[in-house]
C-alpha positions in Angstrom: -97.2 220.6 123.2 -97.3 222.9 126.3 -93.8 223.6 128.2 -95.7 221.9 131.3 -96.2 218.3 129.6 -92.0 218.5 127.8 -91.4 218.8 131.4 -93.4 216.0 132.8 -92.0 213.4 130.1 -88.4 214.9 130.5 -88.8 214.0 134.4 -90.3 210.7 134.0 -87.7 210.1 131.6 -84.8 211.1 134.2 -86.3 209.5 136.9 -86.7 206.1 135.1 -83.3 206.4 133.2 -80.8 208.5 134.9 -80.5 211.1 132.3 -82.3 212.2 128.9 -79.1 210.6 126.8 -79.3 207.3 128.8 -83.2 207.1 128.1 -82.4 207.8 124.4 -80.0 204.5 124.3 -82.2 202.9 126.0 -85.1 203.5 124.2 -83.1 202.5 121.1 -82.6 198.6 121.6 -80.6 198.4 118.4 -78.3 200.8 119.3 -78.1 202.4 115.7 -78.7 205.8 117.0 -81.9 206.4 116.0 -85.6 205.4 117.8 -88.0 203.4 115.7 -91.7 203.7 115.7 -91.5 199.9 117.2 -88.7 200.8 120.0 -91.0 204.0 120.6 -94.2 202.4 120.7 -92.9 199.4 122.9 -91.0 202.7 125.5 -94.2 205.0 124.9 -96.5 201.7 126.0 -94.8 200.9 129.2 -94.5 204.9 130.1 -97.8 206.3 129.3 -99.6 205.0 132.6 -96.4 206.9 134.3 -96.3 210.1 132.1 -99.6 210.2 131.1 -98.7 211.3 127.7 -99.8 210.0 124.5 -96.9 208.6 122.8 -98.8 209.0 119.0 -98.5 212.7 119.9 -95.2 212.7 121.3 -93.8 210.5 117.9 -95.6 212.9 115.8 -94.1 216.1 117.3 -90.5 214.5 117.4 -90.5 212.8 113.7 -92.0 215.5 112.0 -95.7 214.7 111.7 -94.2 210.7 111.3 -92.1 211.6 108.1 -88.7 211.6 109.3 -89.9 207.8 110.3 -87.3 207.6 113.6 -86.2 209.9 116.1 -82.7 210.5 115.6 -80.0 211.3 118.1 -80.5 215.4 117.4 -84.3 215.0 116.8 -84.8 214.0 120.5 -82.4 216.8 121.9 -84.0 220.0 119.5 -87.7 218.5 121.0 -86.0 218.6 124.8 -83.9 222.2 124.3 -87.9 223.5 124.0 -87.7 224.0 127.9 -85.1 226.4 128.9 -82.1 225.5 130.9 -83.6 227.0 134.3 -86.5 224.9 133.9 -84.5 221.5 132.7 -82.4 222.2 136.0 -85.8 222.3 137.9 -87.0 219.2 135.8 -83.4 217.1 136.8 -84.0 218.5 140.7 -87.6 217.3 140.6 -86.6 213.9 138.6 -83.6 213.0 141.0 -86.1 213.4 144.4 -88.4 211.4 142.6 -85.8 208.9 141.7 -84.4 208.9 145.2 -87.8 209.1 146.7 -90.0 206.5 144.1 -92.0 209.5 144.4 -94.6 209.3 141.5 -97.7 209.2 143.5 -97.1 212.5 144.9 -96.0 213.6 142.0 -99.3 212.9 140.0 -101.1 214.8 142.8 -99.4 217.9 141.7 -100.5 217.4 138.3 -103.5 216.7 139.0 -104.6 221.1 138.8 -103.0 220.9 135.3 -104.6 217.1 134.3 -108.0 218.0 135.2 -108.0 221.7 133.6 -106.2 220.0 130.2 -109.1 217.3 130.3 -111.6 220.0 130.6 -110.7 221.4 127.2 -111.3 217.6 125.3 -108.1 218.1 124.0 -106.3 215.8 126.8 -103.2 213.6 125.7 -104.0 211.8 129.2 -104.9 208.1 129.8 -107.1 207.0 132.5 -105.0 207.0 135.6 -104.8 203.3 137.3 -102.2 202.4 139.7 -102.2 199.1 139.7 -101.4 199.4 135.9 -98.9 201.8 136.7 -96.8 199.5 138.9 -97.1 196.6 136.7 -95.8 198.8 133.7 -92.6 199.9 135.6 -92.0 196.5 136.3 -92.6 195.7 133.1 -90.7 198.7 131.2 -87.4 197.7 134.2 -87.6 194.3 132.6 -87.8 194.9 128.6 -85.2 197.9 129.3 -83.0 195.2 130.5 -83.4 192.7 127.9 -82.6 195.7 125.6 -79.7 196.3 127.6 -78.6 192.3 127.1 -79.1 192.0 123.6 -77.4 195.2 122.7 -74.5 194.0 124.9 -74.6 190.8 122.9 -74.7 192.4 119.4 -72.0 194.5 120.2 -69.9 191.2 121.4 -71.1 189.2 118.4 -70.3 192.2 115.9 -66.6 192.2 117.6 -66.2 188.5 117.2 -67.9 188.2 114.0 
């Protein structure tokens, strides 16, 4: 993967989550440290229309052509120390005006240059771009990340009481 797309996913990730570490837990449903191929297919569903990334591609590169079989805690911070930390800061500036902003229109416009010229080589991890999809899946991805959120809460309550 190019610097340019670690970047994009890093920012959706920030903007959607707060933080790389908070979209790791959150991601992970079970809360046993490590992201399954179900809890990353269900994240890399909801995000793709927003990151227009191929989450395949993405679990391949981060499990180790699929045969470590999760993304572990380290896993997912070796694949995001790929960027340096000047660019991460720039990644967590652009993330927190998109955040603040519920920029992500403008924010496909500038990568539309970089879209168009990866699609050009027929090697594009891109998905059709469709806005109306795109809201629907945030909405969608803000509601499974809080029923995550619930029964995580409610395992750890259970596992206390049990």
């Amino acid at each position: 993967l190019e610097n340019w797309m670690i970047e994009h996913l890093a920012m959706v990730l920030i903007s959607t989550y707060g933080s790389l570490r908070k979209a790791f837990h959150s991601i992970n449903g079970t809360g046993n440290g490590a992201i399954s191929h179900i809890e990353w297919c269900t994240a890399s569903n909801l995000l793709e229309n927003r990151c227009k990334l191929n989450g395949d591609t993405l679990w391949k590169v981060m499990t180790n052509g699929g045969k470590d079989g999760c993304i572990t805690r380290s896993a997912w911070r070796d694949f995001f120390k790929r960027l340096s930390p000047e660019d991460m800061k720039k990644v967590r500036l652009k993330a927190g005006r998109m955040r603040k902003n519920n920029a992500y229109g403008k924010y496909a416009e500038y990568l539309k240059p970089q879209r168009q010229q990866q699609q050009q080589q027929n090697n594009s991890p891109f998905l059709v771009d469709d806005s109306i999809v795109n809201k629907a899946l945030s909405t969608c991805l803000g509601i499974i990340t809080a029923i995550a959120s619930r029964t995580r809460n409610q395992h750890l309550i259970t596992s206390r009481n049990g």
